[in-house]
N, C-alpha and C positions, 0 to 999 in steps of 0.2 A: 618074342623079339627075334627076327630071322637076321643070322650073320651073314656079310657079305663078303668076300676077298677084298682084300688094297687094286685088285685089276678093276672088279665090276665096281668100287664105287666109282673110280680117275672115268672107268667109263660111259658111265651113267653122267658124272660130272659133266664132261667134258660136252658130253651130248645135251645138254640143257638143264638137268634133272637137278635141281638145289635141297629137293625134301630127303632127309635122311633120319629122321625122329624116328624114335625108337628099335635105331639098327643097333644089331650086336657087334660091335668094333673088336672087341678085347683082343687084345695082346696084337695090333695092327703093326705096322711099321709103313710110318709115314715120313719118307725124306723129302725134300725139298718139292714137294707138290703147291699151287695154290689154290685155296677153297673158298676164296672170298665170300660170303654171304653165304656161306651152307647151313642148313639146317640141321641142327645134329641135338635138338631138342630129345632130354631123355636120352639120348645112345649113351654106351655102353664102350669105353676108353677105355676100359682098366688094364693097368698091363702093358700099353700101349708106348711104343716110340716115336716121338713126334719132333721132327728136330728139321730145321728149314724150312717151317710151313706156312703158308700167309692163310690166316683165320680171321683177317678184319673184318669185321661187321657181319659177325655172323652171330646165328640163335645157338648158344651153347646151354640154353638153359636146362637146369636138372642132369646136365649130363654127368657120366659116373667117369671120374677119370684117376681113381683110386690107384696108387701105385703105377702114375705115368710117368713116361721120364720127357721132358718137355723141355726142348732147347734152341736157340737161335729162332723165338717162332714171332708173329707178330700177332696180335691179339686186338687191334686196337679198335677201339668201337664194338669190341664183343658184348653179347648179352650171356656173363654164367652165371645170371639169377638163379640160386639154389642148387649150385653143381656139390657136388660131392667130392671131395680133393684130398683124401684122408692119404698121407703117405709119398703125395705128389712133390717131383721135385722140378722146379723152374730154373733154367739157367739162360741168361742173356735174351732175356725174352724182354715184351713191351707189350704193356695192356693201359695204353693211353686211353683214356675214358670210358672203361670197360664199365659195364657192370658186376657187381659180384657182392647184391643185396642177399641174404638170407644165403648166402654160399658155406661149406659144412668143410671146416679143412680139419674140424676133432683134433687141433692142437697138435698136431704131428705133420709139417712138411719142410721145402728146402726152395732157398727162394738166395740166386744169385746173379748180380747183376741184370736188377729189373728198374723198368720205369712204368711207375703208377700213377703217373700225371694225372690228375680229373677224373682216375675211378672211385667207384662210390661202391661199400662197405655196409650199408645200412642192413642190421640184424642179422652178420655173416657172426661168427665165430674166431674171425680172424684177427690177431693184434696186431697193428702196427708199432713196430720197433721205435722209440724215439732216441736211441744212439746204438750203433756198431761203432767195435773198435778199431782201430786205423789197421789196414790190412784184410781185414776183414773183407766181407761179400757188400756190396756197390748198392742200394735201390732209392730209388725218385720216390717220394710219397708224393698221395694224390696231392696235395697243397703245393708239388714241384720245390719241396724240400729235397735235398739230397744226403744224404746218410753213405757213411763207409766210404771204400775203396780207399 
């Protein structure tokens, strides 16, 4: 798995390049970039700061983003069929009809102020909340229930 800088991926992006499967990311710091439809199948997030970043419709599938700190991001349309999410914490993020079938978050993350409008669950390890208490952290279930805040 060969790692890249935060300069040569924005560069390769930017120059056309959207395959990034199986790059080594960890511990990246990604602000306010957008990667609309990038391919980050299998990469390697762990670690990682991802905070203003537009990731709509993109292949996030299998990728490792153990212990990322993930905020103000957009997700929507993503594919993280079978990401690994052990420890991840989400804040004010939106993954409107993401996928996140067979996704592995091993009972341990943080999830504030999200909307999960139309994403689909199937064989993830993930439970959806069906009450926070008033005050509490804000999220959309996929059914466009709202919970908290």
């Amino acid at each position: 798995m060969a790692k890249i800088t935060r300069e040569e991926l924005l560069a390769r992006y930017a120059a056309g390049d959207r395959d990034f499967a199986e790059t080594n990311l960890s511990g990246i710091d990604l602000n306010g970039v957008s990667l609309i439809g990038i391919n980050l199948s299998a990469a390697n997030l762990s670690f990682s700061r991802i905070v203003n970043v537009n990731l709509s419709r993109s292949n996030l599938n299998r990728v490792n983003l153990q212990e990322a700190w993930i905020e103000k991001c957009n997700f929507d349309w993503a594919n993280l069929r079978g990401a690994i999410l052990p420890l991840v914490s989400f804040t004010n993020t939106s993954f409107r009809y993401s996928i996140f079938d067979e996704t592995n978050f091993f009972g341990d993350y943080s999830f504030d102020n999200i909307d999960f409008t139309g994403a689909t669950f199937q064989g993830s390890d993930f439970i959806l909340p069906d009450y926070i208490p008033s005050g509490g952290s804000h999220i959309i279930l996929p059914d466009g229930r709202s919970l908290g805040g």
